[in-house]
C-alpha positions as CSV (number, residue, x, y, z in Angstrom):
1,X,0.0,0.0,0.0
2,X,1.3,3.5,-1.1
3,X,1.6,6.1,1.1
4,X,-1.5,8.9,1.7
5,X,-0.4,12.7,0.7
6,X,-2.2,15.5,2.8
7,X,-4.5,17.4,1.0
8,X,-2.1,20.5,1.5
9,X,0.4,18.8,-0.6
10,X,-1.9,17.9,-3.5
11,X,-3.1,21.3,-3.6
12,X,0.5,23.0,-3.8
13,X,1.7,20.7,-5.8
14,X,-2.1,21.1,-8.3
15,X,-1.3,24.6,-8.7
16,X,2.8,24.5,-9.0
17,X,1.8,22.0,-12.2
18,X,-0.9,24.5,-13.8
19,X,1.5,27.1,-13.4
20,X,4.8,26.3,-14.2
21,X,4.3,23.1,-16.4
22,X,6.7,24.2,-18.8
23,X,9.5,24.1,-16.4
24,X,8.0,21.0,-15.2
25,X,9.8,16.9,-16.1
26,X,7.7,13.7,-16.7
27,X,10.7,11.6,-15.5
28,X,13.2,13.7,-13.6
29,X,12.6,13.9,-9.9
30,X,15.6,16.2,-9.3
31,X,14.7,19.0,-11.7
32,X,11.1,19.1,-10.3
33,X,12.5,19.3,-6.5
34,X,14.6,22.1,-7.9
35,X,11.3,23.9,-9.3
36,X,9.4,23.4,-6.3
37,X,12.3,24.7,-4.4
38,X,12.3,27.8,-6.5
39,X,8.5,28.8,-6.7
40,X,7.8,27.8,-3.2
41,X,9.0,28.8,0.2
42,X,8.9,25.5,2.4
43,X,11.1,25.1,4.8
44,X,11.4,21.4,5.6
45,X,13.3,19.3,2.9
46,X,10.9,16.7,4.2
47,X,7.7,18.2,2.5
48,X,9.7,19.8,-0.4
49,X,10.6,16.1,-1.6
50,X,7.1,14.8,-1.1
51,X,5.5,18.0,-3.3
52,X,8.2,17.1,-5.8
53,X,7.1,13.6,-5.9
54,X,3.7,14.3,-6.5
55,X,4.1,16.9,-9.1
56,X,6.2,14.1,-10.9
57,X,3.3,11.9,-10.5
58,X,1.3,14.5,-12.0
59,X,3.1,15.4,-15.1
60,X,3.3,11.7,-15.5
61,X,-0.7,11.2,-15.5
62,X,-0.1,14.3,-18.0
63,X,1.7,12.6,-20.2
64,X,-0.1,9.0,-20.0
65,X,-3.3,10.8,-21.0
66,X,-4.7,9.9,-18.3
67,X,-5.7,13.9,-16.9
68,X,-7.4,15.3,-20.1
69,X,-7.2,18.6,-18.8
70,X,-5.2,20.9,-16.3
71,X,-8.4,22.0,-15.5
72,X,-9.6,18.1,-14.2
73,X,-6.3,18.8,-11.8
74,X,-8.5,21.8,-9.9
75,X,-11.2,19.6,-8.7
């Protein structure tokens, strides 16, 4: 069984995607940590590593075709 993300880390991670998608990777972890990093101002590398791991997850679900729409990500 996977582990369960807070809703606060969907949501930052949700609206990191819509806006900076073009800086965003489908496959490389360390460049999205680094974006996160950038555009956000957590503190704990603990939480910065699990919003870059979601946003991965993301732009992989992106890129499968299996999220039609940025939009379907606000819900």
């Amino acid at each position: 069984m996977g582990s369960i993300r807070s809703s606060q880390i969907k949501r930052i991670s949700k609206e990191i995607v819509i806006g900076f998608q073009d800086q965003l990777s489908v496959d490389d972890f360390e460049q999205n940590k680094r974006v996160v990093q950038n555009v956000t101002d957590v503190s704990s590398r603990h939480m910065r590593n699990r919003i870059a791991g979601y946003v991965t997850h993301l732009m992989r679900l992106l890129a499968d075709s299996k999220v039609q729409t940025l939009e379907s990500l606000e819900s």
